[in-house]
C-alpha positions in Angstrom: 0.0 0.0 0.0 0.7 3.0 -0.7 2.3 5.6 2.4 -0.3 8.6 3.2 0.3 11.2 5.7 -0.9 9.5 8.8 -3.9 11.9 9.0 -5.2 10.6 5.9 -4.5 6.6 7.1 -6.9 7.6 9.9 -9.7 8.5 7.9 -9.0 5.7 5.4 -9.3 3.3 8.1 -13.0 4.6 9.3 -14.0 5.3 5.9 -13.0 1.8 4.8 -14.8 0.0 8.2 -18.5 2.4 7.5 -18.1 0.9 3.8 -18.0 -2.7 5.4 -15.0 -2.8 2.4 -13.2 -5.8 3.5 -10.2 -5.9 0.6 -9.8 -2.4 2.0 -9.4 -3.5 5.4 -7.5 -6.1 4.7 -4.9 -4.3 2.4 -4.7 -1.6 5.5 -3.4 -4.6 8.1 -0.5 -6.1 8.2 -0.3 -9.5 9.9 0.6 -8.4 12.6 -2.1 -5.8 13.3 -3.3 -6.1 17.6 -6.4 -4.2 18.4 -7.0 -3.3 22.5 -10.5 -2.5 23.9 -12.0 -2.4 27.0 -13.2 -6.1 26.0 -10.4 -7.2 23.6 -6.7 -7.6 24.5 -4.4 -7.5 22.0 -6.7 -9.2 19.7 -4.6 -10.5 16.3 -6.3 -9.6 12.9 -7.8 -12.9 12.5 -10.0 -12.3 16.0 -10.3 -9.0 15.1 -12.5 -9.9 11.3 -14.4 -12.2 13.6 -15.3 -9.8 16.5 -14.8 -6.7 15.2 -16.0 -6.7 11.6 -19.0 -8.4 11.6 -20.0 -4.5 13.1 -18.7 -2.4 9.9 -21.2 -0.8 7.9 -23.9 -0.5 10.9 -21.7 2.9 12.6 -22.2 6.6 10.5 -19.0 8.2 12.1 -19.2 12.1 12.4 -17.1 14.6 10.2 -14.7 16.1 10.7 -12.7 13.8 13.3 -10.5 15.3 15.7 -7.2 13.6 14.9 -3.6 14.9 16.5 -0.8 13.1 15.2 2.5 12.9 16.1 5.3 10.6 14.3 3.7 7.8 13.3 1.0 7.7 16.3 -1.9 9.4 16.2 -5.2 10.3 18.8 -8.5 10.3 17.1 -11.7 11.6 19.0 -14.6 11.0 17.3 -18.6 10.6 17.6 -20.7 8.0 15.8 -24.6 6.6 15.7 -25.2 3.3 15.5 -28.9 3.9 14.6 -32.0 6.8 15.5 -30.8 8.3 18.8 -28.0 5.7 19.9 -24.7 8.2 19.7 -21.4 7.2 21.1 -17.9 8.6 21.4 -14.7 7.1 21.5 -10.8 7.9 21.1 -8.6 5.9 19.3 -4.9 5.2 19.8 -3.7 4.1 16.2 -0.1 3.1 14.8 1.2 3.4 11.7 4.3 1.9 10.2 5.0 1.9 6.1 1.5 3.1 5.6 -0.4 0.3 7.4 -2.0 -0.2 10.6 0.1 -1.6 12.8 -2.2 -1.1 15.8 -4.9 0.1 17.3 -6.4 0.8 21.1 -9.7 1.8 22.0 -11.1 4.0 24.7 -14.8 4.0 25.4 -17.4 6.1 26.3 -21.0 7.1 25.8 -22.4 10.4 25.3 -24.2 11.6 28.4 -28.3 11.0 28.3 -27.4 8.5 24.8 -28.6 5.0 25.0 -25.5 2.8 25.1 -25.6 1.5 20.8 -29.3 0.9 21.6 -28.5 -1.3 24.4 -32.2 -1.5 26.4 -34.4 -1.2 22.8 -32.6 -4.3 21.9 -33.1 -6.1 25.1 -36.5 -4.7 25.6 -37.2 -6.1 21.7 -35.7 -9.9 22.2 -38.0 -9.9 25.9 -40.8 -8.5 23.4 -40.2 -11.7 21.1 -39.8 -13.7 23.3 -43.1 -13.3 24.8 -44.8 -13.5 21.2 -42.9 -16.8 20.8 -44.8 -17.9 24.0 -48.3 -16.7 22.8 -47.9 -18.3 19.7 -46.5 -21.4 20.9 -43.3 -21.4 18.8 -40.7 -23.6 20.5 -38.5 -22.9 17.9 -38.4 -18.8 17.5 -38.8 -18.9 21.8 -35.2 -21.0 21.6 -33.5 -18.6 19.4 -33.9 -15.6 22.2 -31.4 -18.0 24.7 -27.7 -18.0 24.7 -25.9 -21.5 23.6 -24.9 -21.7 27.6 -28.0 -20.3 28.8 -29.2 -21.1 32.4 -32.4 -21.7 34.3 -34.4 -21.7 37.1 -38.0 -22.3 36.6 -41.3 -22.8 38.5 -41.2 -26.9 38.3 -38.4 -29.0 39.0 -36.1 -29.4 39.0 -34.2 -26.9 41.3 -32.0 -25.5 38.0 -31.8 -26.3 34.6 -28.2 -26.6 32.2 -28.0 -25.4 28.6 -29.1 -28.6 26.8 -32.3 -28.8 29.3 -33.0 -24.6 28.9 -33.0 -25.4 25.5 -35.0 -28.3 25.0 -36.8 -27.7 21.8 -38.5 -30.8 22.4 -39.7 -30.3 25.6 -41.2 -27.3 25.5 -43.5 -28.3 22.4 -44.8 -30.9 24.8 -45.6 -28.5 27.4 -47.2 -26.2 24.6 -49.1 -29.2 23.8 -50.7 -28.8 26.9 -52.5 -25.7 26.4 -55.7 -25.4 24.7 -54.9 -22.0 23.1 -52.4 -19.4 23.1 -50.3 -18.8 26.5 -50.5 -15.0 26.9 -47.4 -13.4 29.1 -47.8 -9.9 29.9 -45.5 -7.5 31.8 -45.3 -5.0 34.5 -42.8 -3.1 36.2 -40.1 -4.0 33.7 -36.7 -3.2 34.4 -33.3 -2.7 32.3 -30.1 -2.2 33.1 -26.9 -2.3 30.8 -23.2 -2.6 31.6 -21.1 -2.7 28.6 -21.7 -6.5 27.2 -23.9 -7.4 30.3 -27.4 -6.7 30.9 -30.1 -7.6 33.5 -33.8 -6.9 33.5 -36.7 -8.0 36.6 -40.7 -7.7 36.1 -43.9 -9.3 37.5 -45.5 -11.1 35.1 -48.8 -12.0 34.4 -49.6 -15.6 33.0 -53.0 -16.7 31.3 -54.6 -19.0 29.1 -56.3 -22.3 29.3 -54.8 -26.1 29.9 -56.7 -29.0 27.0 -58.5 -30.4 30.2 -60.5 -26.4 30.5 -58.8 -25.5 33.5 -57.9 -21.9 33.6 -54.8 -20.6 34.3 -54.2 -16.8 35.5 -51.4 -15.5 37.9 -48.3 -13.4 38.3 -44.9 -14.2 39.2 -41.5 -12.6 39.2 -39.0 -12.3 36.9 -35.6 -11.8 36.7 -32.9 -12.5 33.1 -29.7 -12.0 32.5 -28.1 -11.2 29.1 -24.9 -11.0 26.9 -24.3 -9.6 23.8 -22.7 -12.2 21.4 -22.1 -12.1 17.5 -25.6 -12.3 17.2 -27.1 -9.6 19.2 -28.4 -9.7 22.9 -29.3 -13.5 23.9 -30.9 -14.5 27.3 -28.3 -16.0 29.0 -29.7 -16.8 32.7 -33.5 -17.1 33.6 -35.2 -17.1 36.8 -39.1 -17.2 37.6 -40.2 -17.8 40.7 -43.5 -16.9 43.2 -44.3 -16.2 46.6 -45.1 -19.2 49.1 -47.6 -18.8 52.1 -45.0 -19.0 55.5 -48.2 -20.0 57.6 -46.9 -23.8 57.6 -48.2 -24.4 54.5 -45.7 -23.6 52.3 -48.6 -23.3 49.4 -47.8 -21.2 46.4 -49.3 -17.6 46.7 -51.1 -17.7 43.4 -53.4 -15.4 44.4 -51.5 -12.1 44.8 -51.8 -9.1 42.2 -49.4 -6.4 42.0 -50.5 -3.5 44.1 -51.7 0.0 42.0 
């Protein structure tokens, strides 16, 4: 490749990643090219077309950059939306050496009052389909919302449930078997809070519709997830339901109870 002033590298480099051009990319880095984040350490080029580029093309970077360069180094401070309303800012150590990118390091950080690249909409979205997957009885579209290693811990037994039983495609088309009609979930109180590639979210919710032997069913319980973000977007990762039990001796579920307003 040619040598540019290093000024010029820089905006080739984010010019070439918002055109998802991957020859471009890959004429830019050598084979030695690292790349340093908050959540990548010295990632070689080969991790960093599997984790990294599978995002170029979805960022509109804002013009003109603010890019001091010195030697062969230079600082770039830049904003970017990754959709309506989802701004972000980073700065960008970058390292150039016979006019390719030897380097780079990021350094995070989200504009004040911006939703985090649309963090909660996604999550908010995947509980949203989810819950359609339920009401509609689709084992199949309700498995794609969990994580490869996702987690349970559900009303029956048993006590917790590993990955392969979470996502037992088969089982949970015999429990929708054993509704008459659809099995309507709906949610109050819901919660969301994001922490880079970590997310957690807790509501009551409210579960109706009617078992093939006619018996009604209608109560709330509690609700708590976890999430990830993985190459494929937000995934539940860890699920937990549980409900209230009388302490009177009992130890009967409180099926009963309503949220209060």
């Amino acid at each position: 490749m040619a040598e540019g002033s290093v000024p010029d590298l820089v905006r080739l480099y984010f010019d070439t990643f918002e055109a998802a051009d991957r020859p471009a990319m890959e004429a830019l880095l050598p084979e030695d090219f690292t790349f340093t984040s908050p959540y990548d350490d010295h990632i070689g080029r080969a991790e960093y077309f599997e984790r990294c580029w599978p995002f170029a093309g979805s960022l509109a970077f804002r013009r003109p950059m603010k890019i001091f360069a010195e030697g062969n180094e230079a600082f770039v401070h830049y904003e970017a939306e990754a959709g309506p309303g989802r701004l972000f800012r980073n700065t960008e150590l970058m390292r150039f050496e016979g006019g390719l990118l030897r380097g780079v390091e990021v350094f995070f950080g989200f504009v004040p009052g911006a939703d985090p690249a649309g963090a909660e909409a996604a999550i908010r979205a995947l509980i949203d389909e989810r819950v359609e997957a339920m009401r509609t009885k689709d084992a199949k579209r309700a498995i794609a919302t969990l994580a490869e290693d996702a987690v349970a811990f559900e009303l029956a037994p048993p006590l917790s449930l590993g990955p392969e039983q979470a996502r037992d495609m088969a089982g949970l088309e015999a429990w929708f078997g054993t509704w008459r009609g659809p099995v309507v979930i709906t949610l109050r109180e819901l919660k969301v809070a994001v922490s880079g590639d970590v997310a957690y979210a807790h509501s009551l919710n409210r579960m109706r519709g009617t078992k093939t032997d006619g018996r009604e069913v209608d109560f709330w319980m509690r609700s708590t997830l976890g999430f990830r973000k993985t190459a494929d977007g937000w995934k539940i990762a860890h699920g937990h339901t549980s409900v209230p039990f009388h302490m009177d001796g009992s130890y009967r579920a409180a099926l009963d109870l309503e949220p209060e307003g």
